[in-house]
GUKE-829642 format. One record per residue (C-alpha): residue number from 0; residue in three letters; x, y, z. Coordinates in steps of 0.2 Angstrom, whole numbers, padded with zeros to 4 digits, always signed. Layout:
% GUKE-829642
[NUM,Ala,[X,Y,Z]]
...
% end
This chain:
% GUKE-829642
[0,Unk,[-0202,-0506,-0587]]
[1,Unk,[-0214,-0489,-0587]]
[2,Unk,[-0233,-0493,-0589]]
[3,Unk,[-0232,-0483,-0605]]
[4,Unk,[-0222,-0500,-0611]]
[5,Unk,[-0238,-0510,-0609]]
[6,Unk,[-0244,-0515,-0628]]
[7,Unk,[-0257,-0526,-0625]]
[8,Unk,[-0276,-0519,-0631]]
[9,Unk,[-0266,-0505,-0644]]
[10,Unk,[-0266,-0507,-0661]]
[11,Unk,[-0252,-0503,-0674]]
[12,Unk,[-0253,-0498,-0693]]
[13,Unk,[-0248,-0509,-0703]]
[14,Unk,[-0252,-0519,-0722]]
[15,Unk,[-0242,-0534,-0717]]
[16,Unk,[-0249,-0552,-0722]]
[17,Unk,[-0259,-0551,-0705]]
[18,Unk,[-0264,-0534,-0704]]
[19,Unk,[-0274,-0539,-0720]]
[20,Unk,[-0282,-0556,-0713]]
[21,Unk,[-0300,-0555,-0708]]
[22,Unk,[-0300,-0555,-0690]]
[23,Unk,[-0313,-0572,-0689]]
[24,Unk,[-0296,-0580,-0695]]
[25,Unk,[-0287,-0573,-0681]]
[26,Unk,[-0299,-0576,-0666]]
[27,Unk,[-0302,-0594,-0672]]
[28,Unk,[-0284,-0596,-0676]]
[29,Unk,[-0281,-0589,-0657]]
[30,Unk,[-0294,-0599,-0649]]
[31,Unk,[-0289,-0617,-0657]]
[32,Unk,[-0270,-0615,-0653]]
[33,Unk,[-0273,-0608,-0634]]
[34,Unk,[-0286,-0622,-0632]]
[35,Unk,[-0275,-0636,-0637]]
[36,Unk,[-0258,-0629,-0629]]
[37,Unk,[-0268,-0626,-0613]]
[38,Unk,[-0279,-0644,-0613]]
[39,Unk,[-0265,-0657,-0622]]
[40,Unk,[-0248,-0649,-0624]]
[41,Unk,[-0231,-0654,-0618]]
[42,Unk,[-0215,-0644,-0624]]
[43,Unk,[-0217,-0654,-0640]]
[44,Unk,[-0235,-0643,-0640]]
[45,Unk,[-0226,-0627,-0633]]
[46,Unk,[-0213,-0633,-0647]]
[47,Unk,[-0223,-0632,-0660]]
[48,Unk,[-0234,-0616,-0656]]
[49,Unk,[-0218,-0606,-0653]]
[50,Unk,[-0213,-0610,-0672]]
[51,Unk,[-0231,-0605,-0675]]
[52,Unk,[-0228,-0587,-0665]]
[53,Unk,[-0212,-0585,-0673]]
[54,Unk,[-0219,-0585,-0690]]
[55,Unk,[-0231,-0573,-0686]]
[56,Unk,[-0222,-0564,-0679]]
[57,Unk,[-0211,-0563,-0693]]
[58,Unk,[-0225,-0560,-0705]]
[59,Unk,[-0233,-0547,-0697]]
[60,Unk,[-0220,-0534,-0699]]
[61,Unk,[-0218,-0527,-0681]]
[62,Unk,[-0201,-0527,-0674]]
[63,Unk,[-0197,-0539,-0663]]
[64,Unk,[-0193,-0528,-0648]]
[65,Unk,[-0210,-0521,-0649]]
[66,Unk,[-0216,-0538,-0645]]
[67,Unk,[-0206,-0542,-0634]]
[68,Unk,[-0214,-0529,-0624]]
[69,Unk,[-0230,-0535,-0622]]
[70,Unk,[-0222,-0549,-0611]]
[71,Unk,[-0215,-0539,-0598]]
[72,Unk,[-0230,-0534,-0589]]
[73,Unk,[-0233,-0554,-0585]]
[74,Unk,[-0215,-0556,-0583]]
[75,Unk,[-0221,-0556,-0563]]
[76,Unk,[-0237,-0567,-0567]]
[77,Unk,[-0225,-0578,-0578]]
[78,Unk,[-0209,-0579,-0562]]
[79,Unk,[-0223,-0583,-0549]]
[80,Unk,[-0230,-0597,-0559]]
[81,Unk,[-0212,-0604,-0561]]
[82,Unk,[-0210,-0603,-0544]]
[83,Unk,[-0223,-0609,-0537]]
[84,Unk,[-0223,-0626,-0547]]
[85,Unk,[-0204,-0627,-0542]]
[86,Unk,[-0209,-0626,-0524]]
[87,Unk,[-0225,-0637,-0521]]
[88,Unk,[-0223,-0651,-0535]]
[89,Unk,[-0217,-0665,-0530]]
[90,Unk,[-0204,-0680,-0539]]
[91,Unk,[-0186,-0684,-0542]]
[92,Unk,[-0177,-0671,-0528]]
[93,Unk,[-0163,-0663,-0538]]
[94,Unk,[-0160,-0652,-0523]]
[95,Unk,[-0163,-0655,-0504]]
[96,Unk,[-0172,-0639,-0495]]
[97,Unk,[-0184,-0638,-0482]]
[98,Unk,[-0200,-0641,-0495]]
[99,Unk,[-0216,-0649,-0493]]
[100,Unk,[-0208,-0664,-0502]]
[101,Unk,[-0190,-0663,-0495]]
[102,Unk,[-0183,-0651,-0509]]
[103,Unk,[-0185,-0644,-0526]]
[104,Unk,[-0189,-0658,-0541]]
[105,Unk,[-0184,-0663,-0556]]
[106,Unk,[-0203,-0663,-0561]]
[107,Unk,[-0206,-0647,-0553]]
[108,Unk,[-0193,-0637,-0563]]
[109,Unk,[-0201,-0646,-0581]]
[110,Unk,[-0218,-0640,-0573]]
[111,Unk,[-0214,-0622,-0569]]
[112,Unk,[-0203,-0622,-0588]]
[113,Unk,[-0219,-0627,-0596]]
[114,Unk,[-0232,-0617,-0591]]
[115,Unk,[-0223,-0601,-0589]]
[116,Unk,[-0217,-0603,-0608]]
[117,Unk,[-0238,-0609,-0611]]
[118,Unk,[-0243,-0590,-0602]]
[119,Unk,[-0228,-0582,-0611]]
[120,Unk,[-0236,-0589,-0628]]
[121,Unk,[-0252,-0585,-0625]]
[122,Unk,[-0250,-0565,-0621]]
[123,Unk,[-0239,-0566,-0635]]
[124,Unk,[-0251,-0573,-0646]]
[125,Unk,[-0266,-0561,-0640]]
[126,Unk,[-0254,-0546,-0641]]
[127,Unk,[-0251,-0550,-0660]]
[128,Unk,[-0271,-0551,-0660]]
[129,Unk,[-0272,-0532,-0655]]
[130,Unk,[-0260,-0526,-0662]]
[131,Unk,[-0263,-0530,-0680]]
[132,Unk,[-0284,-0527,-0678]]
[133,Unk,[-0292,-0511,-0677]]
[134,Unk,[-0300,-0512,-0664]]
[135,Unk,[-0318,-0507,-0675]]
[136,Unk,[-0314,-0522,-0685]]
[137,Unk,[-0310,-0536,-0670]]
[138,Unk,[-0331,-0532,-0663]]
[139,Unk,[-0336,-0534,-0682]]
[140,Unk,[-0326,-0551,-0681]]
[141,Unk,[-0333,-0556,-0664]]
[142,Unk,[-0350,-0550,-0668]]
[143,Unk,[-0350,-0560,-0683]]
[144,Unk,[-0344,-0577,-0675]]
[145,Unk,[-0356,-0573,-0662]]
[146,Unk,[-0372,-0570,-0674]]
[147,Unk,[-0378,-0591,-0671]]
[148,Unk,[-0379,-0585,-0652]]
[149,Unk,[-0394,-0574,-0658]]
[150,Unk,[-0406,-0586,-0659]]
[151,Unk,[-0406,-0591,-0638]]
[152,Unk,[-0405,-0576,-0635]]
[153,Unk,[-0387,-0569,-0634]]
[154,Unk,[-0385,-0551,-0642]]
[155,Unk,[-0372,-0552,-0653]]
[156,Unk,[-0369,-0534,-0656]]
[157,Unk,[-0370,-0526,-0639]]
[158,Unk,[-0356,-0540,-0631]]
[159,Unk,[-0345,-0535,-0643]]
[160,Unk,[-0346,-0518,-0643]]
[161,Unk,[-0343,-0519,-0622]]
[162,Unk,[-0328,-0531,-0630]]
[163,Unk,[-0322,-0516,-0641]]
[164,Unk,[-0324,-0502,-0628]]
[165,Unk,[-0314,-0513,-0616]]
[166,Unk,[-0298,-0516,-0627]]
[167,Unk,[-0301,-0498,-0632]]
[168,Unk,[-0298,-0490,-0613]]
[169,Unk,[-0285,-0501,-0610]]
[170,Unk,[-0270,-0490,-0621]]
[171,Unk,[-0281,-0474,-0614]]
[172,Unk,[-0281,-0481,-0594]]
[173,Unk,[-0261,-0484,-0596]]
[174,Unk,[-0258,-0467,-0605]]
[175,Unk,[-0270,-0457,-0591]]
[176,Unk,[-0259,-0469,-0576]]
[177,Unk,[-0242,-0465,-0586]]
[178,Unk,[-0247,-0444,-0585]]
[179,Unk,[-0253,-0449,-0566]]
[180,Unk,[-0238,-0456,-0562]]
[181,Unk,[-0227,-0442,-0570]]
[182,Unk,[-0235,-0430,-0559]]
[183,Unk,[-0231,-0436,-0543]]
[184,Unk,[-0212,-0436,-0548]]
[185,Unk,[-0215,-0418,-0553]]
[186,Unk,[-0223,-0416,-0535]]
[187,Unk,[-0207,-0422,-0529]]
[188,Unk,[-0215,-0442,-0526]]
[189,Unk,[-0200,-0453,-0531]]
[190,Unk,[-0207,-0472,-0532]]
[191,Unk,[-0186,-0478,-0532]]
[192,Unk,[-0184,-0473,-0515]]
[193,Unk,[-0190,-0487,-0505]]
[194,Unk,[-0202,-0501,-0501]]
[195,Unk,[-0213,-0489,-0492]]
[196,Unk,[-0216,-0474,-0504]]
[197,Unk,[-0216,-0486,-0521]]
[198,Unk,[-0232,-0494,-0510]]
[199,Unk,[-0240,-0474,-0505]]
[200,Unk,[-0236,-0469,-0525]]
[201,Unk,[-0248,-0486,-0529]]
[202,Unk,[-0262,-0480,-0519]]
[203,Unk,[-0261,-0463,-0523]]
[204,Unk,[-0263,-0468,-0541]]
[205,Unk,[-0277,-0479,-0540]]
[206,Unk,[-0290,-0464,-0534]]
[207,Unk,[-0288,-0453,-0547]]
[208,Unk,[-0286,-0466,-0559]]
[209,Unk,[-0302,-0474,-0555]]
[210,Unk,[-0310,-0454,-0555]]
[211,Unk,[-0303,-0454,-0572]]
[212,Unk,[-0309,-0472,-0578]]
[213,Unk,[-0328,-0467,-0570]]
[214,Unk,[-0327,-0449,-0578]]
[215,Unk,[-0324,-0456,-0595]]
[216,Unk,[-0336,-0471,-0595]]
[217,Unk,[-0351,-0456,-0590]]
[218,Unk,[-0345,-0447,-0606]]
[219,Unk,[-0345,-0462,-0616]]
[220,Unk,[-0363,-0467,-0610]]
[221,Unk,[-0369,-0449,-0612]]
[222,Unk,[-0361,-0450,-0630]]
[223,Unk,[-0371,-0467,-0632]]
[224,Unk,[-0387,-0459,-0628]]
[225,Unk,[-0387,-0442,-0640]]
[226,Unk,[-0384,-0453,-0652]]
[227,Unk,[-0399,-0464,-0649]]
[228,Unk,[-0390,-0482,-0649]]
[229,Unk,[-0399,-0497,-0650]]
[230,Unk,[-0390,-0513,-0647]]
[231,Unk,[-0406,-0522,-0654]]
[232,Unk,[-0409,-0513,-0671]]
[233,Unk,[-0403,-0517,-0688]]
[234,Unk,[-0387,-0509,-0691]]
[235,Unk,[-0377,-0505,-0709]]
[236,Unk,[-0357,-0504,-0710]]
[237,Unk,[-0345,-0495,-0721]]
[238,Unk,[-0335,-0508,-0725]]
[239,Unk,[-0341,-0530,-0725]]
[240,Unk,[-0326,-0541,-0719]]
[241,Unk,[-0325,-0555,-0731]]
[242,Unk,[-0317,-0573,-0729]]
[243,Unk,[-0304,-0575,-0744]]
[244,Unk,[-0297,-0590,-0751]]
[245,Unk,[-0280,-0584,-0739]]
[246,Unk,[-0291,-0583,-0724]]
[247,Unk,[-0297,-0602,-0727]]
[248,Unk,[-0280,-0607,-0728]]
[249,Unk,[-0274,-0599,-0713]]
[250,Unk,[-0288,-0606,-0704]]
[251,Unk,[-0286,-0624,-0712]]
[252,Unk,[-0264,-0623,-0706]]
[253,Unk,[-0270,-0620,-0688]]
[254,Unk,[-0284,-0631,-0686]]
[255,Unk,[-0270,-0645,-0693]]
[256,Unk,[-0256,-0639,-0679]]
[257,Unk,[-0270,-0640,-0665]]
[258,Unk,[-0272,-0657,-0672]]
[259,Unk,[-0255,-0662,-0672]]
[260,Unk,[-0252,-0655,-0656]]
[261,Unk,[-0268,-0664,-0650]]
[262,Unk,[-0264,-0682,-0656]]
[263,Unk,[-0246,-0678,-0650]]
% end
């Protein structure tokens, strides 16, 4: 897998039945099921939220290896949480080795099973998040569920607008590391030919891709102060997201699956 494969913070055009959803329905939607598979949630939980995932998945009109892509980044993350449950939890020994508790366990392989599907679900929950939200549209949602904050003191507007510029320079940061990355090869810098030069091609890419990272945040910034902004003043929008009658019932079929999964 390249880094241009990495999906997570880009957005695709779409008019599927979540495309059109207001995004307070997704980030609540998203919140409730990650807090309840995370807090409370066996397989049966992990059961259920994959149907869930499915569904959307299904409903949102991307294709499915497209999706599928936006696990293989974590698929490290996701192996070394496996493993490291197999190895250091203890129960029923299904295998003697030289472990700290004689071997690898019957709990330990239901342990790493269950919360490397739970991280699976949850990038491939956020991923369906970004990628069916423009990205201008997820801070008016944020901005929005965050307006109560206002009155001890949060600012509402200027968190989610560091929210937006962060998913924003995610797609941009893998695009500028991919072009990185294909001019070393050109340079003759082939990362397949050993231990040694995959670890010199990883340092040689972080300088210039933190130079690129820091050069674009100064143009941003500049950008920010020609045009006078102002976290703190009242500000107009083109378009009002509004709360439909489809939006309440989305919202009303997951708050009833994270109570089913929390009574569970």
């Amino acid at each position: 897998m390249s880094i241009k494969d990495i999906t997570l913070g880009r957005y695709v055009y779409g008019s599927s039945y979540l495309h059109r959803l207001d995004p307070r329905t997704k980030l609540i939607s998203l919140l409730l099921l990650t807090t309840v598979l995370f807090s409370n949630g066996g397989f049966d939980a992990v059961a259920v939220i994959g149907i869930y995932t499915v569904v959307a998945c299904f409903v949102s009109g991307l294709r499915p290896g497209y999706l599928l892509k936006s696990i293989m980044p974590f698929k490290w993350l996701i192996l070394m949480t496996v493993l490291l449950n197999v190895l250091f939890v203890g129960g029923h020994i299904v295998v003697e080795a030289p472990l700290p508790f004689g071997g690898i366990t019957r709990e330990g392989i239901m342990s790493g099973a269950l919360y490397g599907s739970r991280i699976a679900l949850l990038v491939l929950l956020a991923s369906l998040l970004t990628l069916t939200t423009e990205p201008i549209i997820l801070v008016d949602g944020v901005e929005k569920l965050m307006t109560p904050l206002s009155k001890i003191g949060v600012r509402p507007h200027e968190v989610s607008m560091a929210m937006v510029i962060t998913i924003r320079f995610i797609p941009i940061l893998i695009d500028e590391a991919e072009k990185i990355r294909k001019s070393h090869v050109a340079r003759g810098l082939d990362p397949k030919s050993g231990f040694i030069v995959k670890l010199k091609s990883i340092s040689m890419l972080f300088l210039p891709l933190f130079h690129s990272a820091l050069r674009r945040a100064e143009t941003l910034a500049t950008a920010m102060e020609c045009r006078i902004f102002n976290g703190e003043a009242a500000r107009t929008r083109y378009s009002e997201t509004v709360m439909r009658t489809k939006d309440w019932m989305i919202l009303a079929f997951s708050a009833a699956t994270a109570v089913v999964i929390a009574v569970m």
